[in-house]
Every structure is written in structure tokens, then in C-alpha cells.
N, C-alpha and C positions, 0 to 999 in steps of 0.2 A: 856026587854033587847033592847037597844038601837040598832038599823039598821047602816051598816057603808053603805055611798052613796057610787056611783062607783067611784066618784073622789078621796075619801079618802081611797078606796080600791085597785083603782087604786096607790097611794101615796106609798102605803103600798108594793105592790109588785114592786117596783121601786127603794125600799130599799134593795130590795134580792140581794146579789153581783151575782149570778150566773143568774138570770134575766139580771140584769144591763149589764152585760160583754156579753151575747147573742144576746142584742139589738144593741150594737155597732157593734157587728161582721155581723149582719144578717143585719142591714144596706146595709155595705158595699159586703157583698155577695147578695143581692137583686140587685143593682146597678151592680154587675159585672156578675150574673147571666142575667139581662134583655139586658144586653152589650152584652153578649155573644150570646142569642136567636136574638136579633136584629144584628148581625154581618151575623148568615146563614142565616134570612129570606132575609138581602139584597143581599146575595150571590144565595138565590134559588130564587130570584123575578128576579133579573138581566141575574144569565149562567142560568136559566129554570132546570128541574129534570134530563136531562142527563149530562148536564156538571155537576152540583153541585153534583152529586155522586162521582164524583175526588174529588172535596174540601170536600164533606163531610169525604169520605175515607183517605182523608190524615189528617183532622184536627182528625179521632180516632186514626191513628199512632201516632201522636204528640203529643195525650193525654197518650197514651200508652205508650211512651218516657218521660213524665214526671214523670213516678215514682220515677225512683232516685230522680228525685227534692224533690215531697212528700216526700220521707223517708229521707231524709236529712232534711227539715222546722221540723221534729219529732225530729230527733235525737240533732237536735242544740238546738229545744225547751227544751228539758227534759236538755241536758247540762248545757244551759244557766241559765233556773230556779235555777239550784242547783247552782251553782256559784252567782247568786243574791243571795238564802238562807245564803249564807257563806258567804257574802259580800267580796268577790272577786270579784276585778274589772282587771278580766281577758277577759273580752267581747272584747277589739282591740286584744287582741296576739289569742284569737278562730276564729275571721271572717276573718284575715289577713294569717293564718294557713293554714284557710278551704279553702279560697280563692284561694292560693296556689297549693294544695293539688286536689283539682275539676279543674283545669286547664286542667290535664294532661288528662282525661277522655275524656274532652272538645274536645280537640283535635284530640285525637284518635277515638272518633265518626264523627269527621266532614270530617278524613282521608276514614273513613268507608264508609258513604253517598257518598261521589265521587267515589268510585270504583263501588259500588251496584247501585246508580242511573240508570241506562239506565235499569237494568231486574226488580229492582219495577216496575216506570216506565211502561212497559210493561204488567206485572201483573194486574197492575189497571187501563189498559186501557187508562195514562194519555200519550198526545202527545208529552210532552217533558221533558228533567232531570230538567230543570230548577225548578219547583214547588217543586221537591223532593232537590236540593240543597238546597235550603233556608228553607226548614222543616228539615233536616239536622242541618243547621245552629241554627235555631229554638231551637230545642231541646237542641244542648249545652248551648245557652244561659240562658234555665229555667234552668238548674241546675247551674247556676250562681246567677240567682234571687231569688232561696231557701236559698241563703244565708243570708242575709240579713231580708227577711222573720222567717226563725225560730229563729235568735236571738230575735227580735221584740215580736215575740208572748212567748220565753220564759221570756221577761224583760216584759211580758203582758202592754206592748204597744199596745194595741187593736187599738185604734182613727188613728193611723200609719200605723197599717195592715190592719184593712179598708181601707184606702185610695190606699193602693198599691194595694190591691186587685182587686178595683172598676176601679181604672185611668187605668189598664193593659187593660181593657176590652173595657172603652169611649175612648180610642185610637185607638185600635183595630178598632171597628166601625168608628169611622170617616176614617179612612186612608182608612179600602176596600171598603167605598161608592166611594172616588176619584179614586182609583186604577181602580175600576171595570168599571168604567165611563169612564174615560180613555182607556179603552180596552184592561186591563191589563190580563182580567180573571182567571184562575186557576193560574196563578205567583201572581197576585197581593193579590187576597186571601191570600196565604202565606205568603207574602212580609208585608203583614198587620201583622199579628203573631208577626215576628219579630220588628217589631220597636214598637209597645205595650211592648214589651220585653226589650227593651232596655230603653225606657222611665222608666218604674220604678225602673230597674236596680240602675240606678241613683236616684230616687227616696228615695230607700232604703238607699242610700250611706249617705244621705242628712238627713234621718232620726236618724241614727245612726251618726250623725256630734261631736256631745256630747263625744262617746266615743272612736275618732279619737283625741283627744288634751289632753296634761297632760299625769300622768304617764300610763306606758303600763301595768301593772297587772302582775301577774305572767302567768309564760308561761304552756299554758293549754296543757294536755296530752290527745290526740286524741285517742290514744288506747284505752281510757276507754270508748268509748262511745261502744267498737266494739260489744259485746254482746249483746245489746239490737238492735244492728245496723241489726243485721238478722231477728228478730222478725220484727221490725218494717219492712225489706225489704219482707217478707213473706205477712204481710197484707196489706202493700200499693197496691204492684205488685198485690195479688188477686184481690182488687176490683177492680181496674183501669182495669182488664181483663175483669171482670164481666160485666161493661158498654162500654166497647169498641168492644171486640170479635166479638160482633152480628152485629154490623155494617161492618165489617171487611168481617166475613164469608156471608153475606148475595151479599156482593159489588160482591164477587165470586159467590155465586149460583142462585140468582136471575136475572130477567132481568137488563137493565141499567137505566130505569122505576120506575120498581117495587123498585130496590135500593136506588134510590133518594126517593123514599115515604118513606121510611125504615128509611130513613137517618132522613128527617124531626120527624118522629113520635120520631127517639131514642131522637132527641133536646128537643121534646115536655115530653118527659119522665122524662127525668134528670132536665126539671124545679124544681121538687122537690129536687131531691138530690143537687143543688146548691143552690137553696132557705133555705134548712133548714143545710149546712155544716158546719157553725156557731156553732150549737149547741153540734157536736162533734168535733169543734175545741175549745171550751169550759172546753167541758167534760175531755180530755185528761189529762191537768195539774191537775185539779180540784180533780180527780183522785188518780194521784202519790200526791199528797198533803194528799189528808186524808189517803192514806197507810198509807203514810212513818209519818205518826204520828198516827197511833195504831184507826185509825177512820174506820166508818164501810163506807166504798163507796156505797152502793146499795141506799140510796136517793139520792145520787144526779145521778146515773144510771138512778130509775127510775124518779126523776122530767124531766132529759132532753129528755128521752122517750113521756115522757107527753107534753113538747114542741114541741118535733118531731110532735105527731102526731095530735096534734091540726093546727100547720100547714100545715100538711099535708091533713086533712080531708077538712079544709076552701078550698085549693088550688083542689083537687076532685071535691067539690060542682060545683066550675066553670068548669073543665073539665067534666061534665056531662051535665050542664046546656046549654053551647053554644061551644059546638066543634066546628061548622064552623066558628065562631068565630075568635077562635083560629088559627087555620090552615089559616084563608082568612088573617088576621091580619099578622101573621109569614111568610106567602108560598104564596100566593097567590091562585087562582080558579086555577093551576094546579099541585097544591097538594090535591085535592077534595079525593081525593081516601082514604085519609089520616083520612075523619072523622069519618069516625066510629069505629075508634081504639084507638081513642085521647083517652076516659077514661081508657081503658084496660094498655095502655103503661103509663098513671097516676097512677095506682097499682103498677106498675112496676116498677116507680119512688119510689113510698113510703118503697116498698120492701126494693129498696137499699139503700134507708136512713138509714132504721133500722137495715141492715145489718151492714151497713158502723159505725153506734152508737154502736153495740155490738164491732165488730174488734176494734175500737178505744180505747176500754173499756178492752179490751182483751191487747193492746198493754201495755195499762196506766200501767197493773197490773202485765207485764210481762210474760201471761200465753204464756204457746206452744203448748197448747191440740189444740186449736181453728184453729192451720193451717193447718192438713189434712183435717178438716172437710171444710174448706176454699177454698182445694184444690178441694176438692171432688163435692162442690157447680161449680165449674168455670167447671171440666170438663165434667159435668151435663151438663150444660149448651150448653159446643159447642155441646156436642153426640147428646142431642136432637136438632138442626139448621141441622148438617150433615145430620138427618133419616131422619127429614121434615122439609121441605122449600118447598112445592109444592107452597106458595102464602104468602104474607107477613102477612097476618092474622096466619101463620103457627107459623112463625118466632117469633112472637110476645106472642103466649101462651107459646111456647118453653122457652123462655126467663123468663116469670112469673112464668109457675110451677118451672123453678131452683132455682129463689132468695125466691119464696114463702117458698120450702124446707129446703132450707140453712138458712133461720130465723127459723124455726121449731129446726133447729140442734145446731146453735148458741145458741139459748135460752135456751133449755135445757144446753149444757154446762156452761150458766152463774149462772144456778139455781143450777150444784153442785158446779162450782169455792166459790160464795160468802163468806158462810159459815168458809171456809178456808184460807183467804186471811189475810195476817199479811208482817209487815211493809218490811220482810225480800223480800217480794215479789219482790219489786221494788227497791232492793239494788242493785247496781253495785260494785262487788271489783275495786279494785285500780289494774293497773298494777302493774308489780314489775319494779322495777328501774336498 
């Protein structure tokens, strides 16, 4: 029997659609993950570990304010797919709607941020409203930019989402290196967020230029999306707690020290979970496609498991091998405190990948068992931070035995859904008229 070399082995898995569509996507989350990590190492190398616990504290609110956006890039994704399936060219009368429609939200948060500013603020120890205005600001504009985003990934424009993905982040970075340099500090950090934000906004605009000329489609019914709009609002909101929380309660019980090493280690954590995000934004449609045609989904659950975690293991090897490394390269020598927790809060990354691949999996199929158990993982989580925080080593096993258990509970739940799952799963009625 003839040997196939690695190059024609390689060939061979290059032809797998759901490889193919992984590599484009983790491209551009590699590039907007390392954007991201290089955006607070120059923010904790420049304001040092006590300022950068403000920016790190405000960049998990802002991550935590992005839910909505997430569960909208879901909701338009799965829309839009199916209006391609049905070759409906209703894509300008849905993002012109949505558009519309997310304004009013927009607003009424940015009313909210101005009134609440000064007792945040206060809370987190920051010196002035100004950082918390324009995280305010911030925040309404991602759920402007999920616009355009989940049409994109439902007309699986990957090479496009890529790039919006990645250029949010090389902007982001460039502007808080000048900002910071400038002596802009905890404002300009912020101030960087936002025009990354507003750069690909247009971006996105430019992307969809195609479906802005010629006839407008028929005019798409927003109602229908609303049903699956709770599930998916139930498991975006959990995880985005799950990786935000602990920085949040730690910024509160720890010193102002210890919470910037905290801060550092959760960025060095989530390297994985943005490294490998790709594979369950993949997974999603991939999903409602083999339902909704009578197909069993547990290969392609577990191949992307199997990418997950080969990613994940390579990405370990290095966080075991040279943590100082890591941390010298990211934070600089006065984040030292930080190294010997680098591989522990690498578990902890991989944890929530694999969390984050079952919810996603969970969302595809329409399941609802998955979100008290969902619920149950997040407020594991804070109880253990609230009994022990004596040290940020405290913090940090806290954190791993809740996501390690919440994959224990997930899993099982996916091992009796499977079995069961038929096309009805992932059906939406029609409103009525």
C-alpha cells in the first residue's frame, strides 16, 4: 500500500470545506487576537499594573456590553443563511431594518452611561467620567458593527469577516500606542476602542456595497427571528460572564497590584479562546445546515472539537515551556508575579473554548436544557471568587474548577441531546400576519 507524503496529505485536507472555512476565519481571529494581546501589553508596559487595572476593568465592561452585539452577528447569521437558501435577496431591506431598529437601544445606553458615569467611575477607582463616556459610546457602536458582521457570516463571506475582524483590532493598536504616548492614558485607551469601531463599521458598509444597488428584496419580518433571539441571548450573555466576571470581582477584592497581574494573566488566558473562536463560528451554521436537512451533526461537533483541541494543546506546550517569556514579551518585568500561573490560566483558556463550542452547538440545534446548566457554571463561578480571593492564585483555581465543571455538565447534556435531534429542531414558525 502506497504511503500518501504530507504534502499530498496535506492537499487532501485542504479540500475539507469545513477545514477550508476554519483557516480563513482563524487567520483573521489569530491577527485580531494578537491585536488584541499587543493593544494591553502596550497599555500595561506604558500606565504600569496600577493604572492598567482601570483599563483592564473597563475593557471586561465593554466586553460584557458586547453581548448584544454577539447575539445579534447569531441571530442575523441564521436569518440571513436562510434567506440565501431561498434565494431571497432580502439582505438591503434586513440590515437597513436592523439598522434602524438597534439605533433606539444605541441611544438609550449612551443616555444611561451619562447619568451612571461619575458612581462607576468611583467604583473602579477610575479618576474621571471621561474613560467611562466613551466606553459608553463604545459599546453602542459594537452593536452597530454586529450588523453588518452577521449578514457577512450568514452569506458565509468568511475572507470579509476576516478582515473586519482583524483591521478592528490593527487599529485599535496603533491608535493606543499614539494616544498613550501622547499622555492620553486611561481616555485614550478607550478612545482607541472606539475608532477601531468605527473604522470597520464602514468597513462592513463597503463590504456589503453589492447589496446596497438594484432591487431591494422583499421586506424581511423581524419577528421571526424573535424565538431563537432568547436562546441565543441566554448563551452569548453566559459566556461573555464567564470570562469577564473574574476580572471584574477580582478589580473589587483584590489589591490594585494584585488586580493588574489578574488582569494580565485573564488576557494571557483567553489567548486560547480567541485563537481557536473561528472554529465555533464555523460550527454554528454548519450545524443548522445538517439539521435542517435530516443529517446527523455529531461529526462535524466532534471534528471541530478535535481542532479546538489540537490547537489548544500546541498553544499549552508554549505556555508551559516559557512563561516568562510570555509575560516579559506581553507586560513587561513588572508583571513577574504573573509567571507561574501563565499555564494554569492556559487551562482555563481551553476550558472556555470548549465550553464556548458546546453553547454554540447547543444554540445551532435550538436546545434550552443547556441554559440553567449555563447559569449554574457562571454563578459557580462568582461564589467561588467571593469565599476565596485571599491571593490571585486563589482567583485563578476558582475560575478553572467552574469552567472545568460546566464542561463536565455540558457534555453530558450533549451526549443525551444528539440522539434526538431532527430537523424540527431548528425550525422557526413564521409569525402570523
Amino acid at each position: 500500500m502506497q504511503r500518501v507524503g504530507p504534502g499530498r496529505r496535506l492537499a487532501q485536507l485542504l479540500q475539507n470545506r469545513l477545514i477550508r472555512q476554519n483557516l480563513v476565519l482563524f487567520f483573521g481571529g489569530l491577527v485580531a487576537g494578537v491585536g488584541g494581546f499587543v493593544y494591553h501589553a502596550i497599555a500595561g508596559r506604558i500606565l504600569g499594573p496600577d493604572v492598567y487595572g482601570q483599563v483592564a476593568f473597563l475593557i471586561a465592561v465593554y466586553a460584557v456590553g458586547t453581548g448584544p452585539a454577539l447575539i445579534l452577528i447569531v441571530v442575523l447569521a441564521r436569518y440571513t443563511a436562510m434567506l440565501l437558501a431561498r434565494g431571497d435577496p432580502g439582505v438591503r431591506s434586513l440590515f437597513t431594518r436592523t439598522v434602524r431598529l438597534i439605533a433606539i437601544p444605541c441611544l438609550f445606553f449612551i443616555l444611561l452611561t451619562t447619568l451612571f458615569a461619575r458612581p462607576v467611575a468611583l467604583y473602579a477607582h477610575v479618576g474621571s467620567t471621561i474613560p467611562i463616556l466613551v466606553l459608553g459610546f463604545s459599546i453602542a457602536l459594537i452593536w452597530q458593527v454586529a450588523i453588518p458582521r452577521g449578514i457577512l457570516q450568514g452569506l458565509q463571506r468568511f475572507t470579509a469577516l476576516s478582515l473586519n475582524l482583524s483591521l478592528e483590532l490593527v487599529v485599535r493598536t496603533v491608535v493606543v500606542y499614539l494616544l498613550l504616548r501622547a499622555g492620553y492614558a486611561v481616555s485614550g485607551a478607550m478612545a482607541a476602542v472606539f475608532v477601531g469601531l468605527g473604522f470597520v463599521f464602514l468597513l462592513g458598509l463597503f463590504s456589503l456595497r453589492d447589496h446596497f444597488s438594484g432591487h431591494v428584496g422583499r421586506r424581511v419580518r423581524l419577528r421571526a427571528m424573535a424565538g431563537f433571539s432568547l436562546t441565543a441571548t441566554a448563551g452569548i450573555i453566559g459566556v461573555l460572564i464567564l470570562y469577564n466576571q473574574d476580572v471584574i470581582l477580582s478589580k473589587h477584592f483584590l489589591s490594585d497590584h494584585d488586580a493588574g497581574i489578574y488582569g494580565g494573566l485573564n488576557k494571557i488566558g483567553t489567548i486560547l479562546y480567541f485563537l481557536t473562536l473561528s472554529v465555533s463560528q464555523v460550527l454554528f451554521p454548519r450545524v443548522v445546515e445538517a439539521v435542517a436537512k435530516e443529517q446527523h451533526p455529531g461529526r462535524i461537533l466532534l471534528s471541530s472539537a478535535g481542532i479546538l483541541a489540537a490547537l489548544g494543546a500546541g498553544a499549552l506546550i508554549v505556555f508551559a515551556a516559557v512563561p516568562q517569556l510570555i509575560v516579559g514579551v506581553l507586560f513587561g518585568p513588572a508583571f513577574d508575579d504573573a509567571i507561574p500561573l501563565v499555564f494554569p490560566v492556559g487551562l482555563i483558556g481551553l476550558a472556555l473554548s470548549l465550553d464556548n463550542l458546546l453553547v454554540q452547538f447547543f444554540m445551532a440545534v435550538h436546545d434550552r436544557v443547556f441554559v440553567p446548566i449555563l447559569a449554574l457554571g457562571v454563578v459557580a463561578e462568582a461564589l467561588l471568587i467571593v469565599l476565596f480571593h485571599a491571593s490571585v492564585r486563589d482567583v485563578v483555581f476558582d475560575v478553572l474548577a467552574a469552567l472545568v465543571g460546566l464542561l463536565v455538565l455540558l457534555s453530558a447534556r450533549c451526549y443525551v441531546l444528539l440522539p434526538r435531534l431532527r430537523a424540527s429542531s431548528v425550525a422557526e414558525p413564521e409569525p402570523a400576519l
